[in-house]
C-alpha positions in Angstrom: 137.4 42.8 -114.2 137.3 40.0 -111.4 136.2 36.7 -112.0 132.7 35.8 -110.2 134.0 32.9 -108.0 130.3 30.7 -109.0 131.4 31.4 -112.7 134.7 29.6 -112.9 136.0 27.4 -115.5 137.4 25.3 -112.7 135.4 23.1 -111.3 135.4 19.7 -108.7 133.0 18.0 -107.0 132.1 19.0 -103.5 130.4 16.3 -102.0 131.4 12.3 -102.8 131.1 11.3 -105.9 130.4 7.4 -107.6 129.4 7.6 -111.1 126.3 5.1 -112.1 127.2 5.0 -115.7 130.5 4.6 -117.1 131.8 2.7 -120.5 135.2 1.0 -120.5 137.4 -0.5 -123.4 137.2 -0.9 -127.0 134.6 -1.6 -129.2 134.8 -3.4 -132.5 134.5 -0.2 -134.5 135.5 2.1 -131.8 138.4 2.7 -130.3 138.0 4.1 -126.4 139.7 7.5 -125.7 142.1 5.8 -123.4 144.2 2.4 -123.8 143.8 1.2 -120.2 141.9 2.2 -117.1 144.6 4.8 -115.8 143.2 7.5 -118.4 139.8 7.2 -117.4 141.2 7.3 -113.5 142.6 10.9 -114.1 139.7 12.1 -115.7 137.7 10.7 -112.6 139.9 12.5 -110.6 140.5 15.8 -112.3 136.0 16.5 -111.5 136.6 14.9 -108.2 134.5 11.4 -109.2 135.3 9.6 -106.3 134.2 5.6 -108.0 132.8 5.0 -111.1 130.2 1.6 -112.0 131.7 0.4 -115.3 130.4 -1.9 -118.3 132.6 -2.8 -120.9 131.3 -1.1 -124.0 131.9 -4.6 -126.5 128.9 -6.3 -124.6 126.5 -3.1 -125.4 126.3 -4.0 -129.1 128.5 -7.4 -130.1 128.8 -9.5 -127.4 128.0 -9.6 -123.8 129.7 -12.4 -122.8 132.9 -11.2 -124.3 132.8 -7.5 -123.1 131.9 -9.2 -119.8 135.5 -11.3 -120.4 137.6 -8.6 -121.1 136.3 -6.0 -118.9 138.7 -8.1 -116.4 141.6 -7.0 -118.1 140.5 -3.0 -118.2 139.9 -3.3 -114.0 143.5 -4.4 -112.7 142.5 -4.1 -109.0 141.6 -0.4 -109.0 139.6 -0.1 -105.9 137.6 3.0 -107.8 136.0 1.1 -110.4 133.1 -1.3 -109.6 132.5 -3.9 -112.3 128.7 -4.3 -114.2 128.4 -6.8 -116.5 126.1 -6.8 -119.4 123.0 -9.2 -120.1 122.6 -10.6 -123.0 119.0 -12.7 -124.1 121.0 -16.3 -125.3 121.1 -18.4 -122.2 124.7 -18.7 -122.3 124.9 -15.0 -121.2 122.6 -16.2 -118.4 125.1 -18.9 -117.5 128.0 -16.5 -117.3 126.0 -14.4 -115.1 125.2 -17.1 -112.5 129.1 -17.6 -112.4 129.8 -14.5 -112.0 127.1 -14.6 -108.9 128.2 -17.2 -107.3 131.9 -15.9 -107.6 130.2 -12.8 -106.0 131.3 -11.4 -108.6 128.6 -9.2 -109.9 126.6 -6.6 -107.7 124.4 -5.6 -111.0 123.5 -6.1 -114.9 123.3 -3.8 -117.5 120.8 -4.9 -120.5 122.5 -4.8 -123.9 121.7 -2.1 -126.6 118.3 -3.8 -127.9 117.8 -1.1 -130.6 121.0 -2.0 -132.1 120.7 -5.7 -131.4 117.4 -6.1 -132.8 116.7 -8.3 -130.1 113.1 -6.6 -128.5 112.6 -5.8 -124.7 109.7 -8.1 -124.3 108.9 -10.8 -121.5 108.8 -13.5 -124.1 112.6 -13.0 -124.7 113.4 -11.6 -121.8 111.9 -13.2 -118.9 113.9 -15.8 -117.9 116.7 -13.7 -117.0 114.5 -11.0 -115.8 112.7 -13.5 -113.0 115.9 -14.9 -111.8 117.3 -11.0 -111.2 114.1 -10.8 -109.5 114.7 -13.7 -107.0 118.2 -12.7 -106.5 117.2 -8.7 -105.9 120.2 -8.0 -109.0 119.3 -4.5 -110.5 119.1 -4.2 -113.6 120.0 -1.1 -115.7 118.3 0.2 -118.8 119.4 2.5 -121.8 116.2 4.9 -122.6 118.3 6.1 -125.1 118.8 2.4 -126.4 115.6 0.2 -125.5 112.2 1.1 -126.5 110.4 3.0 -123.8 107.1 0.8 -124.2 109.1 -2.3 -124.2 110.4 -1.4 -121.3 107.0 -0.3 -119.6 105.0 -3.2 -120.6 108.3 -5.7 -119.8 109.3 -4.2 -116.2 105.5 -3.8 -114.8 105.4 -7.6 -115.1 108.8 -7.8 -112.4 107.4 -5.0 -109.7 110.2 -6.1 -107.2 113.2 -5.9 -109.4 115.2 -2.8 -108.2 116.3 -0.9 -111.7 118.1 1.8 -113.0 116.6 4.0 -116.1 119.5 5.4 -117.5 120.3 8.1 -120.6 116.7 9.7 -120.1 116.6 12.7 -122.6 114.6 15.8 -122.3 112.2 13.9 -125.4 111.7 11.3 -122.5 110.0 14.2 -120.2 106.6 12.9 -121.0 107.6 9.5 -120.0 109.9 9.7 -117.1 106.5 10.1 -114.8 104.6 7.4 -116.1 107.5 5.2 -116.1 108.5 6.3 -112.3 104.8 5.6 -110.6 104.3 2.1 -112.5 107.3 1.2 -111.4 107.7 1.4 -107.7 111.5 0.1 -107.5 112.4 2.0 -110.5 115.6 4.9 -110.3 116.4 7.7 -112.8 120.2 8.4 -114.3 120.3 11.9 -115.0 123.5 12.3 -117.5 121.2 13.4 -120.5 118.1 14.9 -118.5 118.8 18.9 -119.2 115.0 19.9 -118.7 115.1 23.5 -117.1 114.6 22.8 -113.1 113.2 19.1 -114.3 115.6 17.0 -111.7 114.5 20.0 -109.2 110.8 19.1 -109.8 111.2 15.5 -110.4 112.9 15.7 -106.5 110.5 18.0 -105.0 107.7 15.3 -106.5 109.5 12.0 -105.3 112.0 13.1 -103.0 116.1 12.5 -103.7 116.1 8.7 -103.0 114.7 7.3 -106.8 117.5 9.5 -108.5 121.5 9.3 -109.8 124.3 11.0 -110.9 125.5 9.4 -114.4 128.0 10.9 -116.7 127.6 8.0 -119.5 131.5 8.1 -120.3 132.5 8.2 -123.1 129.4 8.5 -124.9 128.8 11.8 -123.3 131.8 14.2 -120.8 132.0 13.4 -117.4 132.1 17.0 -116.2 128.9 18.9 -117.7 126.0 16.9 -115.5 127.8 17.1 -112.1 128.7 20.6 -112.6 124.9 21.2 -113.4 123.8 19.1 -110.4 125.8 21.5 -108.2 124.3 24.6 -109.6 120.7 23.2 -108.7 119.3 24.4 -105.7 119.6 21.2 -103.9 120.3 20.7 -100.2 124.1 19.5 -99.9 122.6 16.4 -98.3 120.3 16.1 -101.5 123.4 16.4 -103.3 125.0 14.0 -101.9 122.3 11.3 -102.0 121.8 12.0 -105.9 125.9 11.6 -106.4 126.5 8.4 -104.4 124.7 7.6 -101.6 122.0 6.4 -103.6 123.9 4.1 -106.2 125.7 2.8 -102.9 122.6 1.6 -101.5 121.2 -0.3 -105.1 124.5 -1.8 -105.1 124.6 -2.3 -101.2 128.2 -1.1 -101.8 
């Protein structure tokens, strides 16, 4: 029997790939599938992931300001990682943040795991940091799968400039993923975890390619599964392309 070329177990990018969601490092009661950056550098490489924007998965749940400290260490130059720091609600995470801006440093923030945290997505909490990302144009991305998606409605309609990044969306998020796009006008969709049958064709016919990113959300999730899915879509290759890195290259001006 021959092998149907489409249905190989082989697979690799074919259009330039930067990755919009990617942990990297230890956590305090994990350990990361790979003791330095090199490890997650060949697994880029073997699905042809071009660059990769990586957080450092201690600030998620612990620490920010820590996670955001040692994330240093995991980076060691390497030209295909891009650095996002995490965003805590204490103002010393603020402080670090401005430091890390004016070192030009930091090209976006990630909000910490608020679920988890206990700490709730709300303006009263929130807004300080969330008007000065405003003012500086810093997007901002934000966990469906770990911040509440009201909190983040009623919290993000209040900053209607501030480009950001809804990441993790589930196929339980269908219902929302509309609303959630038309209220907020600078708003972009991740699509590791969005598996709706021809959803992301829809969701692109509806909006066009520009509001929408490849993620893999490494190590939580395999690199490999949503990219290969995104190629199987019937998607123009310069769709494609957009939706794998164009896009995230233009949020980051990268």
């Amino acid at each position: 029997m021959t092998l149907d070329p489409d249905m190989s177990l082989s697979f690799s990018a074919s259009v330039p790939v930067f990755d919009a969601n990617v942990g990297i490092g230890h956590r305090h009661n994990r350990r990361y599938p790979y003791d330095s950056a090199d490890g997650l550098l060949e697994e880029m490489a073997r699905h042809g992931v071009d660059r990769a924007l990586v957080y450092h998965v201690q600030g998620e749940l612990i620490s920010p300001s820590q996670g955001n400290e040692q994330l240093a260490d995991w980076m060691d130059g390497h030209e295909e990682l891009v650095s996002q720091y995490v965003a805590g609600s204490d103002p010393g995470s603020l402080a670090q943040l401005k430091e890390l801006r004016a070192d030009r440093s930091l090209t976006s923030v990630r909000l910490q795991n608020t679920t988890e945290c206990r700490v709730p997505f709300t303006p009263w909490v929130w807004n300080t940091l969330l008007d000065w990302l405003s003012s500086e144009r810093i997007p901002l991305w934000v966990s469906l799968a770990d911040t509440d998606p009201k909190e983040i409605h009623d919290t993000l309609v209040q900053h209607p400039d501030l480009p950001v990044v809804l990441v993790g969306a589930h196929y339980t998020h269908t219902m929302m993923v509309r609303p959630l796009l038309n209220t907020l006008p600078n708003a972009s969709l991740e699509l590791s975890r969005f598996e709706n049958i021809r959803g992301i064709e829809k969701l692109v016919d509806e909006y066009g390619p520009s509001r929408f990113l490849y993620g893999s959300f490494f190590p939580r999730y395999a690199m490999g599964p949503v990219l290969f899915y995104l190629h199987r879509l019937e998607l123009a290759d310069g769709v494609l392309e957009q939706i794998c890195s164009t896009n995230l290259e233009r949020i980051l001006n990268a």
